[in-house]
N, C-alpha and C positions, 0 to 999 in steps of 0.2 A: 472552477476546478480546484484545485489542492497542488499539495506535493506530497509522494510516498518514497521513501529512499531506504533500501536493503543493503546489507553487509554481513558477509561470513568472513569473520576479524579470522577463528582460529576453530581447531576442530571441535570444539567444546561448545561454543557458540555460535549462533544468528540475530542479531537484531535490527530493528526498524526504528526508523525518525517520522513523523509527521505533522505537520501542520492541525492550525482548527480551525481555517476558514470555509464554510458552505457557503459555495456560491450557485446560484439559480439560474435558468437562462432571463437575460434580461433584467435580472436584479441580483446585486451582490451583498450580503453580507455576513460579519462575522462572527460566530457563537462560541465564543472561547469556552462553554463548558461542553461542546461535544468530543466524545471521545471515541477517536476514529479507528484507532488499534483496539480490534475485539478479541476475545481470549478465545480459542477452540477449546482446548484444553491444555491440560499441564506440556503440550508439548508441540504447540501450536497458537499462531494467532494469526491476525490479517488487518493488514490494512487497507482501507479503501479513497480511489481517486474515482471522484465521479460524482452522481448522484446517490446520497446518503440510504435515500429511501427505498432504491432498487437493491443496493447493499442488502438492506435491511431484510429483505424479503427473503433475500438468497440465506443469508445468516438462519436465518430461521428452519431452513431446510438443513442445514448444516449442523446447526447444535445439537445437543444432549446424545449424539451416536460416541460407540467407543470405536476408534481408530487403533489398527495394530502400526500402520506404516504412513509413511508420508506421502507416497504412491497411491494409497487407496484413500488420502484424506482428499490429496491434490483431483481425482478421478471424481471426487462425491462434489466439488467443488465447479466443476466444468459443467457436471450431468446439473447441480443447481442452477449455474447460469442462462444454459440453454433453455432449460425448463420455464425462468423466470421470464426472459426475455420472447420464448413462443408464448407465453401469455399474454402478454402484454401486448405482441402482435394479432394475434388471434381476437382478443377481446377487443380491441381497437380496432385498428386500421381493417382487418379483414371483415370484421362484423361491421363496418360502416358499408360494405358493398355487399354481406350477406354471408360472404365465408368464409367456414371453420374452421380451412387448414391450406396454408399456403400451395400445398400442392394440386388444388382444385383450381390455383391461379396458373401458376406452369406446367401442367398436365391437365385440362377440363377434359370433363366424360367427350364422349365420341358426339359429337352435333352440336355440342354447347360453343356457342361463342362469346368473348368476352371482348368488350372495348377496349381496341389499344392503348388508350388516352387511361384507362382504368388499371391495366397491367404495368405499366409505365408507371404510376403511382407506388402501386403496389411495391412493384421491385424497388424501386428507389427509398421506398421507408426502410423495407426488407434487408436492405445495405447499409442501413445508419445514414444517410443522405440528410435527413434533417434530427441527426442526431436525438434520434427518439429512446435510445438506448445508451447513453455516455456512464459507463463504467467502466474502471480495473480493479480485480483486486490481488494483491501482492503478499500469498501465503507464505509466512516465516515455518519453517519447523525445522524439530530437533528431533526425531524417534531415533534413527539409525546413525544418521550423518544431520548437519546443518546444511539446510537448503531453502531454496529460495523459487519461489512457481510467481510470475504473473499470468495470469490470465484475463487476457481483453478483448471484445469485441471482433467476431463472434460468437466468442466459446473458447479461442486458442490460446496455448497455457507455451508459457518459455521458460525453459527450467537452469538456475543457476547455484552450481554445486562447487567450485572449487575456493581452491583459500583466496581471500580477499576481494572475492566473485563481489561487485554492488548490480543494482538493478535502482533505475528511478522509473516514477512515472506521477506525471502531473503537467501542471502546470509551469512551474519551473523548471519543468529538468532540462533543459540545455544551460542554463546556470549551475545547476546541481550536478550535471555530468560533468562540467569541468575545471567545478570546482574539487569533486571524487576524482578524477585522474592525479591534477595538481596535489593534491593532499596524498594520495597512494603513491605518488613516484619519491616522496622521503621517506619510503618505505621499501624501495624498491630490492635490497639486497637484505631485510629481514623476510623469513619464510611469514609468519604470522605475525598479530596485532595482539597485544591484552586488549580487556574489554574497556581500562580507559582509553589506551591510545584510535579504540573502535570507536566510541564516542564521540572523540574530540572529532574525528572526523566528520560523523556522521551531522555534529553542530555547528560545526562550519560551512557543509554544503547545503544545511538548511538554511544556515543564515544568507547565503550565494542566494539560494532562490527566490528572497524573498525579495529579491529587487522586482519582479512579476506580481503583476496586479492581483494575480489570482490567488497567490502563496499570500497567510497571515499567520502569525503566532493568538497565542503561546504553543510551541512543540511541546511534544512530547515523545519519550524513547522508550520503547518495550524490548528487552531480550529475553531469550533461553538459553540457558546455558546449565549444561550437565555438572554437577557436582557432586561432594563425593556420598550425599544422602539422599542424589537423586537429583530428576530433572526439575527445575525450576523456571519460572514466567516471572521477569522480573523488572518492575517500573521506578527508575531511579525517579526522587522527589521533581515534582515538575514544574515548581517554584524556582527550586538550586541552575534548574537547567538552562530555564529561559534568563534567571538572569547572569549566568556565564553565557550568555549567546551573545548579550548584550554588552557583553565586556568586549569583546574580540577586536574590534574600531578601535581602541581606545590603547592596544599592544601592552595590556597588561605582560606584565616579567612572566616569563614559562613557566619556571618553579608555581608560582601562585596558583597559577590556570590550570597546572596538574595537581596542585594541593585540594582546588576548587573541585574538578572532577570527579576525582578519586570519591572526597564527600556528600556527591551526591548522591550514591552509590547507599549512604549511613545516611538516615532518617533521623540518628541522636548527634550527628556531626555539626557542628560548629565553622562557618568558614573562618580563614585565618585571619588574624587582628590584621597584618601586613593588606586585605584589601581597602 
């Protein structure tokens, strides 16, 4: 698995954290060059927990449409998954007993009979029972408002719209959950976050999840955030990130570590001699 972790810091923005570890059933390991946050377009992106390659397929269905709303990207997004996942059951498991459409299993013509021992099968894969289908994917956008859609298995999407709204999903997130609580409640009596003090959080509870076998770096963070020449998708350097992640054990001075964040933000930024 992975970690995926969402944040609407403030009304202008949304952004996502993620890991790079792809793990397999039955074999683990890490490809720090994949890049799990995909770009929809300027006003949207997604990150994925799961199997990469199911992602992959969905994405495909996904790309190159223009999107008016978040509503109708998050809709195109669900119709993707169902569509991807009745494939894969259809072409699989149903065509290994001969049928095309799960409803010839739970509804068969008038006189057809099917083997218990064979429906039982059926249904059980049909459920995710041996996890034939392990994905989430966790749509960031900005069209109207900053919002936040997971949708998991089987198709069902949970939508997170208000200020300081997080969403995780992986592998880690009961680390990552509360380590986002702990970090939100020094926030508790500011309405909203800037986009560093959204950060900081958001690299902290990565850093929380990686005590899970499944969570690996290097992270990496994608926002949107509205500005005043328009919306933008934007990847602070993912060099500067990981190694302020790597700092945080170590109780570097605050001042430094908000000097550190800020520049990651600047491609031409320098961190301070003071690290």
């Amino acid at each position: 698995m992975t970690i995926s972790i969402g944040l609407i810091p403030n009304n202008e923005a949304v952004m996502l954290i993620q890991d790079s570890e792809v793990t397999y059933p039955g074999v683990g390991f890490t490809q720090d060059i994949y890049r799990k946050i995909q770009e929809i377009d300027k006003h949207a992106v997604v990150g994925v927990t799961g199997r990469p390659i199911l992602a992959n397929e969905i994405l495909e269905l996904i790309k190159g449409e223009q999107y008016k709303s978040s509503r109708e990207l998050s809709d195109k997004v669900e119709q993707a998954y169902h569509q991807v996942r009745n494939k894969h059951l259809q072409r699989g498991f149903l065509a290994k007993y001969g049928f095309s459409d799960i409803r010839d299993v739970i509804a068969p013509p008038q006189g057809v009979q099917i083997n218990p021992k064979v429906v039982d099968e059926i249904l059980h894969i049909a459920n995710n029972a041996n996890n034939f289908f392990t994905l989430d994917l966790m749509l960031a956008t900005n069209y109207e408002s900053p919002l936040i859609y997971i949708t998991e298995f089987p198709g069902s999407t949970a939508l997170f719209s208000n200020l300081k709204d997080y969403a995780v999903s992986g592998s880690g997130g009961i680390m990552a959950l509360e380590k986002m609580g702990a970090e939100l409640e020094n926030y508790r009596w500011q309405k909203e976050l800037s986009i560093d003090e959204g950060i900081d959080i958001l690299m902290k509870a990565g850093k929380a999840s990686e005590k899970h076998v499944g969570v690996g770096g290097p992270f990496e963070i994608v926002y949107i955030e509205k500005q005043k020449d328009g919306t933008k998708v934007i990847r602070p350097d993912q060099k500067k990130i990981n190694m302020v992640m790597y700092l945080f054990p170590l109780e570097i001075k605050e001042d430094i570590m908000k000097e550190a964040i800020s520049k990651m933000r600047d491609k031409d930024g320098e961190f301070s001699k003071g690290f």
